[in-house]
C-alpha positions in Angstrom: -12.9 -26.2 -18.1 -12.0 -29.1 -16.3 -14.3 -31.9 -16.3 -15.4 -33.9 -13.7 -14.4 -36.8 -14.9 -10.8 -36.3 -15.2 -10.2 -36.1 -11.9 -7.8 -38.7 -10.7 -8.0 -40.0 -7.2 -5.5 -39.5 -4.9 -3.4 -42.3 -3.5 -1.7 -41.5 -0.3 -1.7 -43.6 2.6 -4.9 -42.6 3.9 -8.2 -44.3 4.4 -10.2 -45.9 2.0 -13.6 -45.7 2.0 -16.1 -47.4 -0.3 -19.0 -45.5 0.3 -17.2 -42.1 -0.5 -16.1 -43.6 -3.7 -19.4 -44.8 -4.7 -21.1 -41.2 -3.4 -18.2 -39.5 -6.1 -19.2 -41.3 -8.9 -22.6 -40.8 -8.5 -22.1 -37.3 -8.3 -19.6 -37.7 -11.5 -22.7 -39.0 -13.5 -25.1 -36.9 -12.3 -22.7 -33.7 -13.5 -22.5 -35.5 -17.1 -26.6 -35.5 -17.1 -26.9 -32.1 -16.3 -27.8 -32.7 -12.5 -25.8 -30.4 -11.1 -27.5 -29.8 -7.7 -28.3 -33.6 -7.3 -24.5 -33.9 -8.3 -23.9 -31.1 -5.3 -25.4 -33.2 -2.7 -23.5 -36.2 -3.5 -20.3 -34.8 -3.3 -21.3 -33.1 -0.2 -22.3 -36.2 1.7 -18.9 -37.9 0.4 -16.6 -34.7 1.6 -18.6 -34.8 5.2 -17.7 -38.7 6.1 -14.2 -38.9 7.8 -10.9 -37.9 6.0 -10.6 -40.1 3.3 -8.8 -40.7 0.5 -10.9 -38.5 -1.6 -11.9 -35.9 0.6 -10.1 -33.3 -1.1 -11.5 -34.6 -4.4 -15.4 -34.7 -3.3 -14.6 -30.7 -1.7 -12.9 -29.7 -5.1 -16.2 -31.2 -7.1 -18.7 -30.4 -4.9 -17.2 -26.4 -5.9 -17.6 -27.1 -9.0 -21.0 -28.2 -9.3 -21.4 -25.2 -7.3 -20.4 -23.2 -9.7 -22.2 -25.4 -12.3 -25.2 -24.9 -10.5 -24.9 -21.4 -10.1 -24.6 -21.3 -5.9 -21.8 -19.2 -6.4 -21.8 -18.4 -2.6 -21.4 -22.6 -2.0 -18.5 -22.9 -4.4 -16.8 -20.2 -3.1 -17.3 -21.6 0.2 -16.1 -25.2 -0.8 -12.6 -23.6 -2.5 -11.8 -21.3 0.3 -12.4 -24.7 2.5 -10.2 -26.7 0.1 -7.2 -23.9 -0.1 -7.2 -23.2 3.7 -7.3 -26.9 4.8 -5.5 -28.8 2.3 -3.0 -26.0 0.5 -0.6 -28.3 -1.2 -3.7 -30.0 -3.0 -3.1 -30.7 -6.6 -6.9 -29.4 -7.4 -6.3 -25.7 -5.8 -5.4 -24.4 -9.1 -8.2 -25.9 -10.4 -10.3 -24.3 -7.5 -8.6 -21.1 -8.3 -9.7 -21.1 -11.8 -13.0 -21.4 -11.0 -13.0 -19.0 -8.1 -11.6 -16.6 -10.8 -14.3 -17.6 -13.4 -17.3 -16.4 -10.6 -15.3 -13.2 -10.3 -15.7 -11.9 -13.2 -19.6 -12.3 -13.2 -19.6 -10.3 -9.9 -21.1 -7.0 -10.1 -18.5 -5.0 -8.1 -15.8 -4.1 -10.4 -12.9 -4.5 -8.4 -14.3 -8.0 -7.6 -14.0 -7.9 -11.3 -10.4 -7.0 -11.5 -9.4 -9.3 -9.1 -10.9 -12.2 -11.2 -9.0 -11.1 -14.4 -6.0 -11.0 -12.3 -6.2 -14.6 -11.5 -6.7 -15.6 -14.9 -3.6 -13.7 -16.3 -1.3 -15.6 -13.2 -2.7 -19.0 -14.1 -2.2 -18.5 -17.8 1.3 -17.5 -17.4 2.7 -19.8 -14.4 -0.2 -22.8 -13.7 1.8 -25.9 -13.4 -0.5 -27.4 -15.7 -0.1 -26.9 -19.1 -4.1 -28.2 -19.8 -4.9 -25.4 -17.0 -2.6 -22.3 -18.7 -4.7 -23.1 -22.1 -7.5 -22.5 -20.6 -7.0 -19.8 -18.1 -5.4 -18.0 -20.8 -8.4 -18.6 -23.2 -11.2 -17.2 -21.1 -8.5 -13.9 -20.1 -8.8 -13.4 -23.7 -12.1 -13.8 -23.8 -12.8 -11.6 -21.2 -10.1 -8.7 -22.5 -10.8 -8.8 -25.9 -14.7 -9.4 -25.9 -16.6 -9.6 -22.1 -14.7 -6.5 -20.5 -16.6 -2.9 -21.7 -13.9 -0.6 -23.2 -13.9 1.8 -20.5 -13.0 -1.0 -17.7 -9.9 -2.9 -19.9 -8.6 1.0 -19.9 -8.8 1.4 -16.3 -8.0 -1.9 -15.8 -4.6 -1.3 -18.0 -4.2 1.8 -15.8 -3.8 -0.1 -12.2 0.1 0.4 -11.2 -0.2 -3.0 -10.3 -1.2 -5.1 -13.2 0.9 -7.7 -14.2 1.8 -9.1 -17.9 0.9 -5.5 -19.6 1.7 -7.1 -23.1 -0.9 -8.9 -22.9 -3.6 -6.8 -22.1 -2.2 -4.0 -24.1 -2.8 -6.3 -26.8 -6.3 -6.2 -26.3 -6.7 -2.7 -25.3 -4.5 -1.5 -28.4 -6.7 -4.0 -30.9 -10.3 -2.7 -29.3 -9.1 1.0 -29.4 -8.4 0.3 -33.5 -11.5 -1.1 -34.0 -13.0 2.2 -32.2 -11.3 4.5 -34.8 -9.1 5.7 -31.8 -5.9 4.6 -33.4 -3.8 7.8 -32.2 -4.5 6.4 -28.4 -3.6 3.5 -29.4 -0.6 4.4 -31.1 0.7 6.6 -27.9 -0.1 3.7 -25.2 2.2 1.6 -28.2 4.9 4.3 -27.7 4.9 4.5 -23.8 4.9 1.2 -23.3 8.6 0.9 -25.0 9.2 3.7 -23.8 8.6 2.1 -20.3 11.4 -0.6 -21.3 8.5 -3.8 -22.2 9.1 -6.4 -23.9 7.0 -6.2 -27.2 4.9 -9.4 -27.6 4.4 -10.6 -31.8 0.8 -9.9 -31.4 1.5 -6.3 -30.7 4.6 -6.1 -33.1 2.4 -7.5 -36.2 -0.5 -5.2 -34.7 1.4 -1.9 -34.9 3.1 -3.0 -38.3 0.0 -2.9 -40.4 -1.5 0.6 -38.9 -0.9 3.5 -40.9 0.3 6.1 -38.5 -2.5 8.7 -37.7 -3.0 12.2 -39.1 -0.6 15.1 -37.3 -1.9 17.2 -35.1 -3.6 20.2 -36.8 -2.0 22.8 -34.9 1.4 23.6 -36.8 4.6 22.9 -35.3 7.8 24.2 -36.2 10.9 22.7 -35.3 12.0 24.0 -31.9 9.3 26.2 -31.1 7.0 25.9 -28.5 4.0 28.5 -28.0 1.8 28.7 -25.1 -0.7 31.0 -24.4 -1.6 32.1 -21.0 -5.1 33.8 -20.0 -5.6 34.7 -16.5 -7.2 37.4 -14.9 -3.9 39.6 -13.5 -5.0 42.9 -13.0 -1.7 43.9 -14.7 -1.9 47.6 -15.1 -2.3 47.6 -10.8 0.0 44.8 -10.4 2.5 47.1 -12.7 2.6 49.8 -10.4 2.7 47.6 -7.0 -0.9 48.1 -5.9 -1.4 44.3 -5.1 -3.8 45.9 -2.5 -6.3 47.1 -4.9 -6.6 43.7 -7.0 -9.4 41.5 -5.7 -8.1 39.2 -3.2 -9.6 35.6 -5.6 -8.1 37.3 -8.4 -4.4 37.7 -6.5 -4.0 34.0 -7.2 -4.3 34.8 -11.0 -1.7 36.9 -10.7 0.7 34.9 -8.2 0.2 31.5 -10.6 1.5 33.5 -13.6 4.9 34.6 -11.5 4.9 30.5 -10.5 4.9 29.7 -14.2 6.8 32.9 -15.7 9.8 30.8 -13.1 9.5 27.7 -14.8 9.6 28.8 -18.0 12.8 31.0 -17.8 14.2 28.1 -15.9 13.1 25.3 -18.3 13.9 27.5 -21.3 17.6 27.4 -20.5 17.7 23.7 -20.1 16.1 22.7 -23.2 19.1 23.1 -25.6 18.1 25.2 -28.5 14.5 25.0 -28.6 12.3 28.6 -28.1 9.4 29.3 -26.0 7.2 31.7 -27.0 4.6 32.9 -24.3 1.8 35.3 -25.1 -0.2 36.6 -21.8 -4.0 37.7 -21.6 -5.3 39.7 -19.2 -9.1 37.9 -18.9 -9.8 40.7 -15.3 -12.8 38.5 -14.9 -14.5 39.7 -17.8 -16.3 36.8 -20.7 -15.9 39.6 -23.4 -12.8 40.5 -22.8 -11.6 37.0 -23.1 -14.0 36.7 -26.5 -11.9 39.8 -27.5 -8.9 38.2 -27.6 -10.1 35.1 -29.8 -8.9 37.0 -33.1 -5.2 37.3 -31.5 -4.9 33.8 -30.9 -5.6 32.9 -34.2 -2.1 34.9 -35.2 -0.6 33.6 -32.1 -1.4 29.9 -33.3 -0.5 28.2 -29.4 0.2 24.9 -28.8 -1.4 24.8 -25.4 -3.9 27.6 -24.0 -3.4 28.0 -19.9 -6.3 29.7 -18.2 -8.9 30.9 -16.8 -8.8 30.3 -13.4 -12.5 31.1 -13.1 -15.1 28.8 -14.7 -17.0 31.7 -16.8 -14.2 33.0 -18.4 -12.6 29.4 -18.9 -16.0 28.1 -21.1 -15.9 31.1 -23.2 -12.3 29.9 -23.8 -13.0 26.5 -25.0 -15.1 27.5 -27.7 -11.6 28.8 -29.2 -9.8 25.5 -28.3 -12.6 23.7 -29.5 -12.6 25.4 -32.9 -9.0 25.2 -33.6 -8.5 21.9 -31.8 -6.1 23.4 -29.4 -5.7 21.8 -25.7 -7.0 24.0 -23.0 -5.5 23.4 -19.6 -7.7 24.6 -16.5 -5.9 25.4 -13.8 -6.9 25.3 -10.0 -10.2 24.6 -11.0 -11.6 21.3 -9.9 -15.4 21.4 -11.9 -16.0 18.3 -13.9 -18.3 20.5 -16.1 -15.8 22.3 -17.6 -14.6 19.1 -19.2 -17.9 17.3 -20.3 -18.5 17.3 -23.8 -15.2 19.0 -24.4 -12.5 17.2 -26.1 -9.5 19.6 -25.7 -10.5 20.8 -22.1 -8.3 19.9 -19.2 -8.2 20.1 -15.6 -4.8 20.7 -14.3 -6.4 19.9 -10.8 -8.0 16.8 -10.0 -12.1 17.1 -10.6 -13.7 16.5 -7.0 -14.8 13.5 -8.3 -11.4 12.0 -8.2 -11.2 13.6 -4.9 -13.6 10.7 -3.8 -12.5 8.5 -6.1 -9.1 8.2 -5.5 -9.8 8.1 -1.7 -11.9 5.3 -2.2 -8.9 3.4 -3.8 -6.7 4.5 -1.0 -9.5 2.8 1.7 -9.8 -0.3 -0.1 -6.4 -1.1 -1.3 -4.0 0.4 1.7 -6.5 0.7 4.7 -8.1 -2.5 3.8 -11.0 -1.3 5.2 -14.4 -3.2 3.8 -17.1 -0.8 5.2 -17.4 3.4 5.1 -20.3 5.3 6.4 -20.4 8.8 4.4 -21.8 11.9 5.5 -23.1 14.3 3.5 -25.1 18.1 2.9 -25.8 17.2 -0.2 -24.5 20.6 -1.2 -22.4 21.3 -4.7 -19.1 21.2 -2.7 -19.7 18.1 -1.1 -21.5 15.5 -3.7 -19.1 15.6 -6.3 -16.7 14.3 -3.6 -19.3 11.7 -1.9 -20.4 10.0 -5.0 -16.7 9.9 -6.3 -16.4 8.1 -3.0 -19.3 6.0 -2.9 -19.0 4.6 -6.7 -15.9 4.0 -6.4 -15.7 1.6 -3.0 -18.9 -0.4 -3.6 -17.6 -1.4 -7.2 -14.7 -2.7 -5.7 -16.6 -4.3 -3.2 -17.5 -2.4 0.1 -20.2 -2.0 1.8 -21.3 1.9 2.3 -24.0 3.3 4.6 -24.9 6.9 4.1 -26.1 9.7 6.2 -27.6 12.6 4.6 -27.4 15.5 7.1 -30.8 18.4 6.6 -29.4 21.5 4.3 -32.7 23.1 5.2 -32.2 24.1 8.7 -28.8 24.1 10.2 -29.7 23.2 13.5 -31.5 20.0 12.4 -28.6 18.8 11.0 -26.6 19.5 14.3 -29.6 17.4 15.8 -29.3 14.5 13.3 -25.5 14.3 14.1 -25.1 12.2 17.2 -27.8 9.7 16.2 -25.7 9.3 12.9 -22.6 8.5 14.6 -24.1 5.8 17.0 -25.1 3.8 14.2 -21.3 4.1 13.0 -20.4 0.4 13.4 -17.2 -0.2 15.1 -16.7 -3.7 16.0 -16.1 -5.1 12.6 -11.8 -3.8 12.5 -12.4 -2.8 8.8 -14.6 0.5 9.3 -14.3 4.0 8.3 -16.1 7.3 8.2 -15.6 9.5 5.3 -16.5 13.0 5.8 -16.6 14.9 2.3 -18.0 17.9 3.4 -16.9 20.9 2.2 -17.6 24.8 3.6 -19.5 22.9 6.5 -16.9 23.2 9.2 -19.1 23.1 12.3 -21.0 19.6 10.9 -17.7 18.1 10.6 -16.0 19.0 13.3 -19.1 17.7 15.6 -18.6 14.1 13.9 -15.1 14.1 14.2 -15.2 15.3 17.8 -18.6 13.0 18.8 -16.4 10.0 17.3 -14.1 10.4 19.3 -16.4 10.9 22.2 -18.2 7.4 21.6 -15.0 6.0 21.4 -15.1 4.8 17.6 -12.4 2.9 16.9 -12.7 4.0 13.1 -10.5 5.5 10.0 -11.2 8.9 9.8 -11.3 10.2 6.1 -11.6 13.7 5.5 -12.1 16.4 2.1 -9.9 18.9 1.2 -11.2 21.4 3.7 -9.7 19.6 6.5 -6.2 20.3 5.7 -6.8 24.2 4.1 -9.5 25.2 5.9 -11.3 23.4 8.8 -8.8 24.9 11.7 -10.9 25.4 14.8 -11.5 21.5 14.8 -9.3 20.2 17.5 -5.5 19.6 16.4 -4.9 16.5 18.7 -8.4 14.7 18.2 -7.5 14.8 14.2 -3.7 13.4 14.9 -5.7 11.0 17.5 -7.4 9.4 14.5 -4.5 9.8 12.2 -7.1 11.6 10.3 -6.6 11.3 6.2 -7.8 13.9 4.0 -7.3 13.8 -0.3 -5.7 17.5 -1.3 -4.7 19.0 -4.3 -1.4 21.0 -3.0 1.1 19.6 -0.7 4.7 20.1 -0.6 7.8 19.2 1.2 9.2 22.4 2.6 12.7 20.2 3.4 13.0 19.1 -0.6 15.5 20.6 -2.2 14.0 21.6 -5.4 11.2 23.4 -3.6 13.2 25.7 -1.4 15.3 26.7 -4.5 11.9 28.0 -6.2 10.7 29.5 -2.2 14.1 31.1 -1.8 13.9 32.4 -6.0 10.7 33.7 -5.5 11.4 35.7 -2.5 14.4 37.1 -3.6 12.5 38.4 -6.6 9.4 39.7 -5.1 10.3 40.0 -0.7 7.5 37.0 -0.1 7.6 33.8 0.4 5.6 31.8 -2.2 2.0 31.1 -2.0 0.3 27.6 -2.9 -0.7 29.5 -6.5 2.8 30.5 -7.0 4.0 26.6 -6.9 1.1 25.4 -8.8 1.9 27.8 -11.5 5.6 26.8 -11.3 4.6 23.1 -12.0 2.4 23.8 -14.2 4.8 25.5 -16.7 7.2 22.7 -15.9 4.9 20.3 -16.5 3.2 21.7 -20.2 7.2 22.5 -21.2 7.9 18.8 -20.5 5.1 17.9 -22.4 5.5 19.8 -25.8 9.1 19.2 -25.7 8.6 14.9 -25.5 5.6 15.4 -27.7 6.6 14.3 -31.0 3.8 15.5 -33.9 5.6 13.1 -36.4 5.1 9.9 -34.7 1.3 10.6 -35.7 -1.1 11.7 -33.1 -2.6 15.0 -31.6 -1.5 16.4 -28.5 -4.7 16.2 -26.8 -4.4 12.6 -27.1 -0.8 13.1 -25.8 -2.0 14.9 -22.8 -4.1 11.6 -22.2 -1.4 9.3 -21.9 1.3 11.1 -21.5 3.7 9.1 -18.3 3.4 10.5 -15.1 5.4 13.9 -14.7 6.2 14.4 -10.8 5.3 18.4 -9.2 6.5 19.8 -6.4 2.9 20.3 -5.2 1.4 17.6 -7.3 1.9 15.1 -9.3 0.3 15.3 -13.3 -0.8 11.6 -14.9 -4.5 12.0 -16.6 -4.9 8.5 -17.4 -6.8 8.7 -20.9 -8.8 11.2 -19.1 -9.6 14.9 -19.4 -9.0 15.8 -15.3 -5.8 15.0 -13.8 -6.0 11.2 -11.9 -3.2 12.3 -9.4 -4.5 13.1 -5.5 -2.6 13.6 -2.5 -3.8 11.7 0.6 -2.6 13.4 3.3 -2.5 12.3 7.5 -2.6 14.0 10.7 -0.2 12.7 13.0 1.2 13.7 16.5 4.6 14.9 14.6 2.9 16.6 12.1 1.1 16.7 8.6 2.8 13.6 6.2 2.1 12.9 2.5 1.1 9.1 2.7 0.5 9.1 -1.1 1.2 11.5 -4.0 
């Protein structure tokens, strides 16, 4: 830390005045004894006289007694004072340091973020070579010791950190000392995979681990097995009765077509390796799909696809669980189904991410600092709210929430307009999220009374108002540029899509429904996946699944991020030429 007392005073051709001087070295003694508010006001009375000499060095040190002090508010004040008025002073990055420093004590964990970030750029490129010591001390302080596991791997995560060596060094070293040396030794492999420079920390580090067990399940050379349990009706579907299969069980049956494509398309481009696919017909029955638990013990897969349905996809992981097979879950967007599961996966992101990942969007593309959410509190909708309201105020928003009655319909419709006047919209940083889901009449009356009041808001949406919410006015959701987070949204102009919609309606005289092209990626996706997975480089292919790089759908895109629920959302936008993908 830099001390008070090695701050030189400047010597341009400016003022010199005897008082200030005296004033700063009072204050100079008074931080050596400890006094750091006394200290505080004697650098504040020097920095108010007129510009002196050593204005910018009583505003640099009356920040850092500040901070000393613990006014964190003041010194923050008294740097952003010192690096809008005087930019080319030599104390800024000095100021920035300690701006950084108070950071990473904030509660909000993007504030958090933000901090380390500062710390890693000083380390690397601070003109001073006293200043890199030290910024890059406390970064390792904070990476290898202050930051809780779970936050260095999300913070590793962020597309847009900067100097990953060094923070994989501490991620890698903490996930050894965890027993988790197969994540560790995967994030080791992607990373040179990913074309980065090894640092000697993390060369030395990987040297002297002994590469983790294999993956239990047995791998032969070029064989891949996957087993695929969805409920399809089959003997009905045989004879062309689509009509009599339940209309939410169709999709079972319309994914397995999507992913029967890729795999006789994937097949022939992966040289001379065999996939083997063994299909279950679950028809929405628990013991049917228990039934079947003695045939995938011959069967031995790699990767189990299915069940569409939650029921029938918890009896399933008790055989995944068991043999320590990966389950993949698709469509399905229940966090439950995941929780104390280790080989569980949701193909889909969980609602949670909905929010989550929406949240992100807000604070790092719309910029915006404040959201009022509404919410039924209902099962549909919370996931997505709390996702949402978790996420912004750790990095740093401010959130107001309206809770709309779920007791009486018509209350709620009553609560509604007094809700939206208290939407503030002279700040130019506000938005409205609107998570609700299976409420369309609710959330069309806020969109519609926003636009009455004339809110000059963001307008953030759920799923629902891209796949379901239809009778709510067209032009007032392009008026708003309305955003909503979705798990399915193509590009009907891509190439690579229409060959798959023109494919599929050659084969069976219909165009291709969204479970048809989710089925198709997903088969493309698990294919990709087994055939880059490499059991010999030590490692299990759940822990693959975690870290595997981001693998890009035609409907979505599959990265889960050391987590069990795919981290990918689409954000979506309303506009007066029509629906655009602003993020995939």
């Amino acid at each position: 830390m830099l001390s008070a007392c090695s701050i030189f005073r400047q010597t341009a051709g400016v003022p010199i005045d005897t008082r200030a001087e005296t004033l700063i070295d009072e204050g100079k003694r008074l931080m050596q004894a400890g006094k750091y508010a006394d200290a505080l006001d004697a650098f504040e009375m020097a920095r108010d006289r007129a510009f002196h000499r050593n204005t910018t060095v009583a505003l640099y040190l009356a920040g850092l007694a500040a901070y000393e002090a613990g006014y964190d508010d003041v010194a923050l004040q008294r740097f952003e004072i010192l690096e809008r008025l005087y930019p080319r002073s030599r104390y800024l990055e000095d100021a920035n340091y300690h701006r950084a420093l108070i950071s990473l004590r904030n509660w909000r964990l993007g504030t958090r973020f933000e901090g380390l970030d500062q710390l890693i750029w000083l380390a690397e490129d601070a003109r001073s070579p006293r200043l890199r010591t030290d910024a890059q001390a406390q970064a390792q302080l904070t990476l290898f010791e202050d930051l809780p596991l779970e936050e260095l791997q999300q913070y590793y995560e962020r597309p847009e950190v900067d100097h990953r060596g060094m923070v994989l060094e501490a991620l890698a070293y903490r996930l050894m000392q965890a027993g988790r040396l197969d994540e560790a030794d995967l994030l080791w492999q992607a990373f040179l995979a990913e074309g980065q420079a090894p640092t000697p920390f993390l060369e030395e580090l990987f040297s002297e681990v002994e590469a983790p067990a294999p993956d239990p399940v047995r791998f032969e050379p070029n064989i891949l097995r996957l087993a695929v349990v969805l409920p399809l009706f089959a003997q009905s579907a045989a004879y062309g009765r689509r009509d009599v299969i339940p209309a939410n069980s169709l999709r079972g049956l319309e994914f397995y077509e999507g992913l029967q494509m890729a795999v006789a398309e994937q097949e022939g481009q992966m040289g001379n390796k065999q996939v083997y696919v063994q299909v279950f017909d679950s028809q929405r029955d628990t013991a049917q799909v228990r039934a079947f638990f003695s045939v995938l013990d011959s069967v031995q897969p790699h990767v189990i696809v299915g069940d569409i349905y939650n029921s029938e996809s918890r009896v399933l992981s008790d055989w995944a669980r068991q043999h320590k097979v990966p389950q993949m879950v698709p469509i399905s967007p229940s966090e439950e189904l995941v929780e104390g599961e280790q080989y569980v996966f949701l193909a889909h992101p969980s609602a949670e991410t909905h929010g989550r990942k929406m949240a992100e969007y807000a604070w790092y593309q719309l910029f915006l600092q404040h959201v009022c959410v509404f919410s039924d509190r209902s099962s549909g909708t919370e996931p997505l709210a709390e996702g949402f309201i978790e996420a912004f105020s750790d990095l740093g928003g401010t959130i107001d929430t309206f809770f709309l009655s779920t007791n009486y319909e018509d209350v709620a419709i009553e609560q509604i307009p007094d809700f939206v006047d208290e939407v503030p919209d002279h700040l130019g940083n506000v938005g409205v999220y609107i998570p609700l889901m299976s409420n369309e009449e609710s959330a069309g009356l806020i969109v519609n009374l926003l636009k009455q009041r004339n809110k000059e808001v963001v307008v953030m949406g759920s799923p629902h108002f891209r796949s379901r919410y239809n009778t709510i006015d067209r032009d007032t959701k392009d008026s708003f540029g309305l955003l909503f987070s979705s798990s399915h949204m193509v590009d009907p102009t891509e190439p690579a899509y229409r060959m798959v919609y023109d494919h599929y309606l050659e084969t069976y005289g219909l165009p291709p429904s969204e479970n048809v092209i989710q089925g198709y990626d997903l088969g493309r996706y698990l294919l990709h996946v087994l055939n880059s997975y490499d059991p010999a480089m030590g490692g299990s292919l759940d822990t693959y699944l975690r870290v595997a790089p981001t693998f890009e759908g035609l409907h979505l895109n599959y990265r889960f991020k050391s987590s069990q629920s795919n981290q990918q959302v689409n954000i979506g936008q309303y506009t007066p030429e029509g629906i655009i993908i602003v993020e995939k």
